[in-house]
C-alpha atoms as one frame of an Amber mdcrd trajectory, in Angstrom:
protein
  28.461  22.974  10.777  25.579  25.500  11.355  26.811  28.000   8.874  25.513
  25.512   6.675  22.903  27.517   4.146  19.705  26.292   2.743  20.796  26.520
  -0.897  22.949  23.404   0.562  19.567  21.571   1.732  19.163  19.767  -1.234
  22.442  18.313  -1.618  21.943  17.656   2.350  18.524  15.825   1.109  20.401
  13.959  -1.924  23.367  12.738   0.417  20.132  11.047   2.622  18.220   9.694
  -0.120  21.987   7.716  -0.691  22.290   6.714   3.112  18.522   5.286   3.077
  18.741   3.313  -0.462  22.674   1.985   0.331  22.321   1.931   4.173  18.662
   1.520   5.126  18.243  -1.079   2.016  14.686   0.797   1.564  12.716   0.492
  -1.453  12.660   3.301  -4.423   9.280   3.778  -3.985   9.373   4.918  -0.018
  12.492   6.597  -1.057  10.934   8.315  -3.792   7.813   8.742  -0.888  10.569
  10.708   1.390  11.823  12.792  -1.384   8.653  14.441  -2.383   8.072  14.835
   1.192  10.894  16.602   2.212  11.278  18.846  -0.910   7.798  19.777  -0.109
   9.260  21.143   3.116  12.391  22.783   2.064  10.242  24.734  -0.512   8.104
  25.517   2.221  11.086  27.162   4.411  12.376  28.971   0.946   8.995  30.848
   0.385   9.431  32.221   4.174  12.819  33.191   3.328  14.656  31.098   5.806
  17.850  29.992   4.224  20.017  28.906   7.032  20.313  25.612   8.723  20.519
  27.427  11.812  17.097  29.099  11.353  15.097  26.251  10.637  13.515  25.527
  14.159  10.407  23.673  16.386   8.408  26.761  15.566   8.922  26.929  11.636
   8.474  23.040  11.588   4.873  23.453  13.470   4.221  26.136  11.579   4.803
  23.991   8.165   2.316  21.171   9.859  -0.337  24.194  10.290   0.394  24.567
   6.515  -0.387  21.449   5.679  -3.162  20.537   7.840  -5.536  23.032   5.843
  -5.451  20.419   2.940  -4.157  17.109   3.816  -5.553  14.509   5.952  -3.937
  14.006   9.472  -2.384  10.602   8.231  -1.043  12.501   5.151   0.327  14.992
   7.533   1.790  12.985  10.098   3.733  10.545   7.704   5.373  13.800   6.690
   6.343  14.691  10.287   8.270  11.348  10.422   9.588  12.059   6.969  11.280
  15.353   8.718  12.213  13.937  11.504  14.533  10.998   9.923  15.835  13.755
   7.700  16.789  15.675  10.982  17.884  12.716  12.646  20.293  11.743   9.963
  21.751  15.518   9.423  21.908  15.103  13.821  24.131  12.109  13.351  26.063
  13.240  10.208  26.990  16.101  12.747  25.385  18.699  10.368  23.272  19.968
  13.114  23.675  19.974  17.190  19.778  19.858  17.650  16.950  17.804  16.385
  14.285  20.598  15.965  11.766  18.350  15.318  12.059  15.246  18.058   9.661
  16.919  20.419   6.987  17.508  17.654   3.699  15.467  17.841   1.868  15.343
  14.899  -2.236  15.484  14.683  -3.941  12.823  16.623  -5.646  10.592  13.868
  -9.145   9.186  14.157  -8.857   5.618  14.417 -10.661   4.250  11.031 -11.759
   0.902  10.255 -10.879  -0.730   7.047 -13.426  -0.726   4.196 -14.678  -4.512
   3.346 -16.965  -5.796   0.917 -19.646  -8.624   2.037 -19.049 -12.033   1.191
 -22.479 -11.757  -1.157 -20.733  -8.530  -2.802 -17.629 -10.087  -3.308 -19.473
 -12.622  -5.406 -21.252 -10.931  -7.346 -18.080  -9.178  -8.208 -15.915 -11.943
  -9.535 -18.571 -13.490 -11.087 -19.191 -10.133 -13.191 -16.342 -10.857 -16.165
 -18.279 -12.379 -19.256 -15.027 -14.390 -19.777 -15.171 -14.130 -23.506 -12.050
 -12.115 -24.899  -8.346 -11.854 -23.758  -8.859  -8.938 -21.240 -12.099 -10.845
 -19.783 -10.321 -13.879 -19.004  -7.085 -11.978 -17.323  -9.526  -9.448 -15.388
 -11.542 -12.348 -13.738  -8.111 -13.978 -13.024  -6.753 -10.264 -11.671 -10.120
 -10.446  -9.310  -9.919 -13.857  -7.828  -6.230 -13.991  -7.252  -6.905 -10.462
  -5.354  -9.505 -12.025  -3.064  -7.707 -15.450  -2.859  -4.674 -14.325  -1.450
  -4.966 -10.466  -0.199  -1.580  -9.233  -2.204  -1.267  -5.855  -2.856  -1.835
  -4.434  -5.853   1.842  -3.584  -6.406   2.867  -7.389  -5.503   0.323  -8.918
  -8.247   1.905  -6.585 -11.024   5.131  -7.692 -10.005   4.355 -11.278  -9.813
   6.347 -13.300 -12.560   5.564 -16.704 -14.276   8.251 -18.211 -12.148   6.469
 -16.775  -8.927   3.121 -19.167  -9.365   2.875 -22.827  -8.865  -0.550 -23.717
 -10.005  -0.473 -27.175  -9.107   0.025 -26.435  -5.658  -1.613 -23.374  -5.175
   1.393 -21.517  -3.822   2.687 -18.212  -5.076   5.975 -16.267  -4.026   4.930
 -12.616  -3.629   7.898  -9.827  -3.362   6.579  -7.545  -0.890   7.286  -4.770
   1.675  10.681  -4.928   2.617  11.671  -6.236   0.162  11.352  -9.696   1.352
   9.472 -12.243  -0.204   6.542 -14.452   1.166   4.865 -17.236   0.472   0.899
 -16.952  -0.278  -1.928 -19.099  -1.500  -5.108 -19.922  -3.500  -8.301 -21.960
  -3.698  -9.836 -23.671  -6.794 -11.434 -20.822  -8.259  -8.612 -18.764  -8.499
  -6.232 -21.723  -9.796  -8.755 -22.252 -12.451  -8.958 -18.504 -13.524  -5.300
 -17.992 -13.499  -4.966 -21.353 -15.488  -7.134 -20.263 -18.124  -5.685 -16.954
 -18.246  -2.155 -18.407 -18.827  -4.259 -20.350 -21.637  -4.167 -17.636 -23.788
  -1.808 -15.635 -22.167   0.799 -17.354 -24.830  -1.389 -16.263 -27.472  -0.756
 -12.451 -26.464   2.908 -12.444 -26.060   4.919 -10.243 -28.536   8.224 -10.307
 -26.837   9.918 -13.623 -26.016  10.976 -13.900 -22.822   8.503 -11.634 -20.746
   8.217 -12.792 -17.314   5.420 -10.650 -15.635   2.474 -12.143 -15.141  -0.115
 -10.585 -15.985   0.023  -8.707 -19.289  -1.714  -5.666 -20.838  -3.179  -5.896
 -24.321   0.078  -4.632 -26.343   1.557  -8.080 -24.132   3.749  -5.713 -21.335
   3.844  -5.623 -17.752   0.402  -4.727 -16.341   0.781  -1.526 -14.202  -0.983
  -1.083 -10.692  -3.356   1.922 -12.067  -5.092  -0.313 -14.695  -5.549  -2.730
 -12.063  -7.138   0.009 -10.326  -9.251   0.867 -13.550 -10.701  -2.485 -13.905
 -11.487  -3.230  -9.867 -13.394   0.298  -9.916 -14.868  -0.972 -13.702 -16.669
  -4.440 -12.701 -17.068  -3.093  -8.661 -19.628  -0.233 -10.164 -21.057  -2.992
 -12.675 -21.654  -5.295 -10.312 -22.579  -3.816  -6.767 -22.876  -0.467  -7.321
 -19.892   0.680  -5.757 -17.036   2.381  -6.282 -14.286  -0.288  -5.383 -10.427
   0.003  -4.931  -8.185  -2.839  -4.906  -7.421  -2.911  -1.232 -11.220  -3.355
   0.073 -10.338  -7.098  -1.458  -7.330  -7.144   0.903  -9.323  -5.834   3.878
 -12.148  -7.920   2.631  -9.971 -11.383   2.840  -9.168 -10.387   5.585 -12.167
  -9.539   7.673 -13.690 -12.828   6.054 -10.819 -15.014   7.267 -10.785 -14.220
  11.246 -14.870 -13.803  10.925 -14.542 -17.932  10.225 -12.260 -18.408  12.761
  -8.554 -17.883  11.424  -5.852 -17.585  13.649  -4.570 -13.675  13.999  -1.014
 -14.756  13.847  -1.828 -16.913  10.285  -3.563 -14.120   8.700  -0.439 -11.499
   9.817   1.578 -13.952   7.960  -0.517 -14.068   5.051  -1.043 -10.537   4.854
   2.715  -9.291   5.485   2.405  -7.419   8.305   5.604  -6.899  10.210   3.475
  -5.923  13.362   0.459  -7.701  14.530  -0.777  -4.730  15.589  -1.341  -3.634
  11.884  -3.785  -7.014  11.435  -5.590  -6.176  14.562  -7.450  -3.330  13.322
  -9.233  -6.536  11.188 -10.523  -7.677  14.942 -12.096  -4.344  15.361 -13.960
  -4.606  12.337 -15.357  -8.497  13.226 -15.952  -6.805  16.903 -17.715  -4.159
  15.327 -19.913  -6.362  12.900 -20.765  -8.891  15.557 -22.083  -5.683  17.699
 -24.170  -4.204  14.546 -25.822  -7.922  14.727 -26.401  -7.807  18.033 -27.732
  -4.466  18.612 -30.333  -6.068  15.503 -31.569  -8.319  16.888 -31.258  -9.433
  20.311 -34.973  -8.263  21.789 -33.568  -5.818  24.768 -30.570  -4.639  22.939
């Protein structure tokens, strides 16, 4: 198996892109993630002539994190460490290889950094910025409330369906991570955006049938980059910054535990397989109540 050559690498890579979408059940956008990754690193190896399996080692792997380390950011880096080392764990258990080159490779340490949140004041002021006049006002303020409302990702709200929403309860069935679904919900305001959206939503359909949600102005799926567009769009309008869809997440959030929600409820609400991942929202209520603090208490 070590005579493998490197010209064979990316049939080696296309047999593991099959084992993690048929076996692993992954999604086709991590696999598509893993892909790019990995073909980043085999064109890496090419350029320094290596072209044997057997020549690919600890050293040419570090060496490949050196290159990348110049441009990327240590969490950019390090998720392509782990992309290496499943691909050499996989070629390890095919029996392609006798030794994982890269198990004993630690990636750069990352600087711990806290989410970005809006204030509950700049929130506000951003949903209340949509005039609510035409088609695309009416959907954007909807597109902003549910966002805040419920904390979905950008990716689950453009995939939300009409069958996915239950506006008289307040409930909504988002397709997330995993590919498992979860169950999610909303306050007034947002029930009585989305219900005037879906007002005139009907009015903007061109193609019986269409299940998404929210709709772009020739009456298709909405994609996640014009979300993107008009978050950044009424965010610089409004309070002067330059907002991306995810401070909302972080921002319900942080607002949620700072009134008192249980850690475990907001995990749930969030998606978080690990309650370590919601934790980092503790940090950033620990770190606020300390800014206040060191304000105003008189010997602080």
């Amino acid at each position: 198996m070590w005579l493998c050559y490197l010209k064979t690498m990316r049939s080696f890579l296309k047999q593991f892109l099959q084992y993690l979408q048929v076996e692993r059940n992954l999604s086709l956008h991590t696999i598509r993630a893993y892909d790019l990754d990995l073909k980043g690193f085999i064109d890496f190896l090419e350029q320094k002539n290596i072209f044997q399996l057997q020549e690919i080692t600890s050293q040419q792997i570090r060496a490949y994190l050196m290159f990348l380390i110049q441009s990327l950011s240590r969490s950019t880096v390090n998720r392509k460490l782990a992309s290496i080392r499943s691909f050499f764990k996989f070629l390890l258990k095919k029996g392609y290889i006798k030794i994982h080159p890269a198990e004993a490779i630690f990636g750069p340490k990352q600087v711990k950094e806290l989410p970005q949140f809006l204030t509950v004041d700049e929130v506000f002021r951003l949903l209340d910025r949509p005039k609510v006049e035409t088609f695309l006002d009416i959907r954007n303020k909807a597109i902003l409330e549910l966002l805040y409302a419920t904390g979905i990702r950008v990716s689950e709200l453009v995939g939300l369906n009409l069958d996915d929403v239950d506006l008289k309860t307040g409930k909504i069935f988002v397709y997330g991570k995993g590919r498992k679904y979860r169950l999610v919900f909303m306050g007034e305001k947002a029930k009585q955006a989305l219900e005037n959206y879906l007002q005139i939503r009907k009015k903007s359909v061109k193609k019986r049938g269409e299940r998404a949600f929210f709709l772009n102005f020739r009456g298709k799926r909405l994609s996640a980059r014009s979300v993107e567009r008009i978050v950044k769009k009424y965010s610089i309008q409004s309070i002067f910054k330059d907002v991306y869809p995810h401070m909302l997440r972080h921002s319900f959030a942080t607002h949620l535990l700072n009134q008192g929600a249980d850690l475990r409820v907001v995990q749930e609400l969030l998606g978080h397989v690990s309650l370590a991942t919601t934790q980092k929202y503790t940090h950033v209520t620990v770190e606020k109540l300390m800014e206040v603090y060191d304000k105003t208490h008189p010997r602080s």
